[in-house]
C-alpha positions in Angstrom: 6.9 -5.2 -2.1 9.4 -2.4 -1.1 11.1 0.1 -3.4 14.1 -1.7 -2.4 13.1 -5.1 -3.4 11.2 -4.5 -6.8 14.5 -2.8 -7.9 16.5 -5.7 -6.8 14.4 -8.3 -8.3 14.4 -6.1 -12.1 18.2 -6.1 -11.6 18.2 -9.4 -10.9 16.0 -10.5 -13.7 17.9 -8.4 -16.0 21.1 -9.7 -15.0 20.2 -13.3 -15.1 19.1 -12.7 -18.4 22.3 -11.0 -19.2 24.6 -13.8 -18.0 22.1 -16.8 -19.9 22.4 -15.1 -23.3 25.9 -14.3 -22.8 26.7 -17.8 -22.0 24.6 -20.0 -24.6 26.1 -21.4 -27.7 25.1 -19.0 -30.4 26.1 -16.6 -32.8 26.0 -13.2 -32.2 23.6 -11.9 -34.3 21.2 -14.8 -32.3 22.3 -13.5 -28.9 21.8 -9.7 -30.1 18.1 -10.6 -30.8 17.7 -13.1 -28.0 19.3 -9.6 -25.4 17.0 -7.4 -27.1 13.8 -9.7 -26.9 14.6 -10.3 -22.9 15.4 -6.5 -23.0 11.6 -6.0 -24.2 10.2 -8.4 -21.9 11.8 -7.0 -18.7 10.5 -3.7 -19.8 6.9 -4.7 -20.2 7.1 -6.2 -16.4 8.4 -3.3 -15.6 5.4 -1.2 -16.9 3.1 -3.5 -15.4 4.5 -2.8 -12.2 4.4 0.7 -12.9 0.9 0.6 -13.7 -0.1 -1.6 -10.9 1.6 1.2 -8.0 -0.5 3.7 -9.9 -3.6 2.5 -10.0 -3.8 0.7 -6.6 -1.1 3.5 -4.4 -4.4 5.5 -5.5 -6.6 3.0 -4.2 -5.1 2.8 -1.0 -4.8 7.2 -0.6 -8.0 7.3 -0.8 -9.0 4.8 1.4 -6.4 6.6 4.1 -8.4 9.8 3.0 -11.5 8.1 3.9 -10.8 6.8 7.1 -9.0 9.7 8.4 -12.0 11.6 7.8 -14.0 9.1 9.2 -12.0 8.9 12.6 -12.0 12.8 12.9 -15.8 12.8 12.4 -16.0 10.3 15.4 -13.8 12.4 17.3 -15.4 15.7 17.0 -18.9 13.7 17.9 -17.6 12.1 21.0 -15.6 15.1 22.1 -19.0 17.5 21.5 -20.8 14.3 24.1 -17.7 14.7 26.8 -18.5 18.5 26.7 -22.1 18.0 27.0 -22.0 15.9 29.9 -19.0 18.3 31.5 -22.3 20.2 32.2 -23.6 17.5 34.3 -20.7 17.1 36.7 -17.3 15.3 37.2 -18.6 11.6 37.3 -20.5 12.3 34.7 -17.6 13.8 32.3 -14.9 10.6 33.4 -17.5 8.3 32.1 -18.2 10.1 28.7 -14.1 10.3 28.3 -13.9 6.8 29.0 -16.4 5.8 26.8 -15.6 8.3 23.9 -11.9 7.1 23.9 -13.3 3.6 23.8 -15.2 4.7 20.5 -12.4 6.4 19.1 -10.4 4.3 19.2 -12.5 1.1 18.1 -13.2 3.4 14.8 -9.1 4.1 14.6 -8.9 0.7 14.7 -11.5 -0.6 12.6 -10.4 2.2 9.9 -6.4 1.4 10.3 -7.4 -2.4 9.5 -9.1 -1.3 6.1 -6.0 0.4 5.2 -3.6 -2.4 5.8 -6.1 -4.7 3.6 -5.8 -2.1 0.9 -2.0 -1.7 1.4 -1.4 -5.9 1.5 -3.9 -6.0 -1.6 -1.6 -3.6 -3.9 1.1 -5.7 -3.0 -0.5 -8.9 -3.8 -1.2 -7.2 -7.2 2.4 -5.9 -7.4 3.6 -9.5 -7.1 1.3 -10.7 -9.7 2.5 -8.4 -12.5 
């Protein structure tokens, strides 16, 4: 869930809540306990929201951390074979670039999809609270 959204969707709840106490039948000492009672739940989903972005944003940092270091490692490897086989001659360098971007990139990918499960998970639990 965007920024965006979860602030639209705690205005909404709030003014909803607004609008049906404002509106029922009851006396105004019922409606001021009735506002601050939905007052104290829209906090507490607030804070749970809160909590959830901090615990899982950290998650998915370090799972960017991870993979980034990850990619880089492959990178450095394959780059240390391409200079190896630049030893042996020009065929022999095209094929190791070829097959080193190939790698790379496989690992880039690989490491990008663990992200996006992390990042789709933290909204899932974003949703939930």
């Amino acid at each position: 869930m965007s920024k965006g959204k979860g602030i639209g969707f705690l205005l909404g709840a709030i003014g909803g809540a607004v609008a049906g106490l404002l509106l029922a039948p009851k006396s105004g000492k019922e409606t001021r306990e009735d506002i601050k009672e939905k007052a104290g739940e829209v906090k507490d989903k607030a804070e749970q929201i809160v909590e959830t972005v901090k615990s899982d944003g950290g998650e998915v940092v370090n799972q960017v951390k991870k993979s980034g270091a990850k990619v880089a490692r492959v990178a450095k490897k394959e780059s240390g074979k391409t200079f190896a086989s630049a030893k042996k001659g020009e065929k022999a360098v095209a094929g190791q670039v070829k097959k080193s971007g190939k790698k790379v990139a496989k690992t880039t990918k690989r490491e990008a999809g663990k992200v996006v499960r992390k990042v789709k998970k933290t909204a899932k639990d974003i949703k939930k609270a």
